[in-house]
C-alpha positions in Angstrom: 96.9 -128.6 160.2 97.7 -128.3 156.3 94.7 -130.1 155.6 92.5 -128.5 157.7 94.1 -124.5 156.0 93.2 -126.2 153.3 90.0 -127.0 153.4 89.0 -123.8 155.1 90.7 -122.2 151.9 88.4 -124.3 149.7 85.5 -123.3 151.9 85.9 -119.8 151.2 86.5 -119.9 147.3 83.4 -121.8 147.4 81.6 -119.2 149.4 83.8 -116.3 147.2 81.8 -117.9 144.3 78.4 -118.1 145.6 78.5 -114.4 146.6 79.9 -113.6 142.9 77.3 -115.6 141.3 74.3 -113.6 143.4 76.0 -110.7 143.0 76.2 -110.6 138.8 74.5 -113.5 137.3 71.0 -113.2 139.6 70.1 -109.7 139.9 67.6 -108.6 137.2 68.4 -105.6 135.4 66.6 -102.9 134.1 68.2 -101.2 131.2 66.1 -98.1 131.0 68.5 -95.9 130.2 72.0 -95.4 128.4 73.7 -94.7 131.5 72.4 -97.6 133.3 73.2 -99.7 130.5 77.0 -98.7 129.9 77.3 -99.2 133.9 76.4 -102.5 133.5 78.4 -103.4 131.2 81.6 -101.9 132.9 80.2 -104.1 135.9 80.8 -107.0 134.0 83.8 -106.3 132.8 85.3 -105.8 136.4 83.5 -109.3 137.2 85.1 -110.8 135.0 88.4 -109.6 135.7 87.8 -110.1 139.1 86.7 -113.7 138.5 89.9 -114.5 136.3 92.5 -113.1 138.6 91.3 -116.1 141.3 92.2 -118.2 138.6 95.9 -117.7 140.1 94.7 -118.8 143.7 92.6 -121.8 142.5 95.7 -123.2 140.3 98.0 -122.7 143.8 94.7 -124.6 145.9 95.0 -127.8 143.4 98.7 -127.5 143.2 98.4 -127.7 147.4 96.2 -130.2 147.4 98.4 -132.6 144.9 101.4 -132.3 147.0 99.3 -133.1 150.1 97.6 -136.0 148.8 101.1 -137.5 148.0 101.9 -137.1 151.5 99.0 -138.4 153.2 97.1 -139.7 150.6 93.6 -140.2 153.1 93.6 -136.6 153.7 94.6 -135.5 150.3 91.8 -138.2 148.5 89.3 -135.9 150.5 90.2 -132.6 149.7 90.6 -133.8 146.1 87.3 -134.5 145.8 85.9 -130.9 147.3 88.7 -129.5 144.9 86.9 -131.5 142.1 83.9 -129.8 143.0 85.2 -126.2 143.5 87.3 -126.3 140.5 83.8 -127.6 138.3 82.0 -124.4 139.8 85.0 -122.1 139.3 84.8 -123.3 135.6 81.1 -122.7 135.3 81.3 -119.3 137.0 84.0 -117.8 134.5 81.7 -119.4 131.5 78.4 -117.9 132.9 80.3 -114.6 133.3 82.3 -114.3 130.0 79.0 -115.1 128.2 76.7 -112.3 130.0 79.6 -109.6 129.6 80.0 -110.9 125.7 75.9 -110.3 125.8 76.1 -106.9 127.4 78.9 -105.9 125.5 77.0 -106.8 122.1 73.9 -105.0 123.2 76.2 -101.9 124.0 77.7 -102.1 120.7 74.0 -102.2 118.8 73.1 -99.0 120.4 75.9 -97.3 119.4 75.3 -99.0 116.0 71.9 -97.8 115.9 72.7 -94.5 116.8 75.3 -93.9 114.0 72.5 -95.1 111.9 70.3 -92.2 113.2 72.5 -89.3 112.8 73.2 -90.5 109.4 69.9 -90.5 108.0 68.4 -87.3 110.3 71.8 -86.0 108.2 69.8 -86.8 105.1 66.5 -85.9 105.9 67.9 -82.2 107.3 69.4 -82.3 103.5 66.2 -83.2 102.0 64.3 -80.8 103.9 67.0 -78.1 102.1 66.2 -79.2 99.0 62.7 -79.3 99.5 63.0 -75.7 101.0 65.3 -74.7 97.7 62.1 -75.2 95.6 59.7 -72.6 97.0 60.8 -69.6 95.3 62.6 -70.6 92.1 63.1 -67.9 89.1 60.5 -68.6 86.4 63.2 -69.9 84.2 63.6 -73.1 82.5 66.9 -74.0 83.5 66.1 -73.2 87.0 63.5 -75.3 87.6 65.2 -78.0 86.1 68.1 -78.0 88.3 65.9 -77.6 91.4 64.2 -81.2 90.0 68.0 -83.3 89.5 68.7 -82.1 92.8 65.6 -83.3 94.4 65.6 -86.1 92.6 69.5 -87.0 93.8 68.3 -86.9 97.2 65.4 -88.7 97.0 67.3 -91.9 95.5 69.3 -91.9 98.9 69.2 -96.0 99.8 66.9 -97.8 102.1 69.3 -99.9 103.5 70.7 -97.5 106.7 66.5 -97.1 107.5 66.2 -101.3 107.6 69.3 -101.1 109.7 67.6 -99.2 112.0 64.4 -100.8 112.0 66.1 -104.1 112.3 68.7 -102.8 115.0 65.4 -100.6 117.1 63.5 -103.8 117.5 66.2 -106.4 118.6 66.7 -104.0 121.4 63.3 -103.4 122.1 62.3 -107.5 122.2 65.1 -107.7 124.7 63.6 -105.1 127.2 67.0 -102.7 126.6 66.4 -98.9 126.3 62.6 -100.1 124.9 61.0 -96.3 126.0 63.9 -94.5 124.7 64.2 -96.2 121.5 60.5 -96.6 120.7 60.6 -92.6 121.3 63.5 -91.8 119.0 62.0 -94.1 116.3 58.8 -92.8 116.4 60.1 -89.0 116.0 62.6 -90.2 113.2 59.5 -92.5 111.0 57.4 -88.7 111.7 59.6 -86.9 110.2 60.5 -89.2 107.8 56.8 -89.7 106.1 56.5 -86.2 106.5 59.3 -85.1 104.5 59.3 -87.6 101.7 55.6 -87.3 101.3 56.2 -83.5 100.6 59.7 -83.9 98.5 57.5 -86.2 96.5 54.9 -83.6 96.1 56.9 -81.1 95.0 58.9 -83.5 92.7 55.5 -84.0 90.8 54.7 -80.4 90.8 58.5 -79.4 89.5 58.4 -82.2 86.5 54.4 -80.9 85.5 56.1 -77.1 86.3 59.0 -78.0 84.1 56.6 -79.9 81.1 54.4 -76.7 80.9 57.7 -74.4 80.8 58.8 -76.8 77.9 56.2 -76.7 76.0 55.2 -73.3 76.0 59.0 -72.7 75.0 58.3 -75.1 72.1 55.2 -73.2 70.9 57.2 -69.5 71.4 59.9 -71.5 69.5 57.3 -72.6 66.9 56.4 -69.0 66.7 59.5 -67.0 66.3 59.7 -69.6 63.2 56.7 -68.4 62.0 57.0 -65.0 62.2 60.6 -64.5 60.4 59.3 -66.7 58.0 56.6 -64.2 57.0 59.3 -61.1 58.0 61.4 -62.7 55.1 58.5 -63.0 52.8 57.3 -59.6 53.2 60.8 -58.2 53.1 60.3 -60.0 49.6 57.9 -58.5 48.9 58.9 -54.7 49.7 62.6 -55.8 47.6 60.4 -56.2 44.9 58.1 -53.3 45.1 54.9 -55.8 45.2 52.2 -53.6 45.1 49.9 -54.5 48.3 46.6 -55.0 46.3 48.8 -57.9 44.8 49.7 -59.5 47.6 48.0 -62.7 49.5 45.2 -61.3 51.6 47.4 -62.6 54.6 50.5 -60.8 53.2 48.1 -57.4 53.4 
């Protein structure tokens, strides 16, 4: 009668295990959206569990099946070998599980990744787009327009590396069928938007630095000037001091 518990017992982890397998390792999934995704991956971690806590009633089945095969070895050589091959499925199951909720898991983490990655840079780009918007209506002042360009120019040497992280991060998801509308969709709007700004910050970096060379060099020539013209005040003053009469002066002086 032992035997016979037994091997019923053995016929139903065996079943248990076929029904886990269909129900987690064969159905195809469609990770169209975030929600579906994080679902699935809080399936797996329940399967999992689920699949580890038999570990407890397989270990009692073998211990079972030990002390019955010392008893009456023919019944116990049988079960052993059924054992043998429950305990190589049992093995395989927890393997093929662990792996797909390490996969799921890992995917789950890149979106999140990639969506740090996003808010950081739309961050920058909303600061960019500041700066750029700083720009329109500066005072007609040297110094002005000169701070307007170093603080363009600070933005605009924000790295590349966070936009190859997610181009990188975008496409391993999308190759793998996961979120592939949504993400296509977010990275279109952020690579729009992205052009878009930098090809205008960029425009009005050139127009500031041939702004600010036409401010300097007209400063130059009024500087050139005032030169000029208190060098000829201090000459005519000179010339009054000494009571020059002006039919003796230069013809310029007159």
């Amino acid at each position: 009668e032992k035997a016979v518990n037994l091997k019923k017992d053995l016929a139903e982890m065996q079943e248990w295990m076929t029904q886990a397998e269909e129900e987690y390792l064969e159905k195809d999934f469609e990770y169209k959206s975030p929600e579906e995704l994080e679902n699935a991956v809080e399936e797996m971690k329940r399967a999992k569990e689920d699949v580890l806590q038999k570990e407890v009633r397989v270990k009692i089945l073998k211990d079972n099946i030990k002390m019955l095969a010392t008893k009456v070895p023919s019944s116990g050589q049988d079960l052993a070998t059924e054992l043998n091959v429950v305990l190589e499925n049992y093995q395989l199951l927890c393997n093929r599980i662990r792996g797909k909720c390490h996969t799921l898991e890992e995917v789950w983490s890149c979106w999140i990744e990639l969506l740090q990655y996003l808010d950081l840079e739309t961050a920058w780009l909303n600061n960019l787009e500041e700066r750029v918007q700083m720009t329109g209506n500066l005072p007609d002042k040297l110094d002005a327009v000169n701070d307007a360009l170093e603080s363009l120019e600070s933005v605009l040497r924000h790295p590349a590396d966070n936009r190859t992280q997610i181009r990188e991060l975008g496409q391993t998801l999308i190759d793998g069928g996961i979120l592939d509308d949504i993400i296509s969709e977010k990275l279109e709007a952020f690579n729009a938007r992205y052009e878009e700004l930098s090809h205008l910050a960029v425009s009005r970096q050139i127009a500031l630095e041939q702004q600010l060379q036409t401010m300097r060099e007209t400063d130059h020539m009024l500087h050139v000037l005032q030169e000029n013209l208190t060098d000829l005040d201090r000459q005519l003053t000179s010339y009054l001091t000494d009571r020059i009469d002006a039919f003796q002066m230069p013809q310029e002086a007159q």
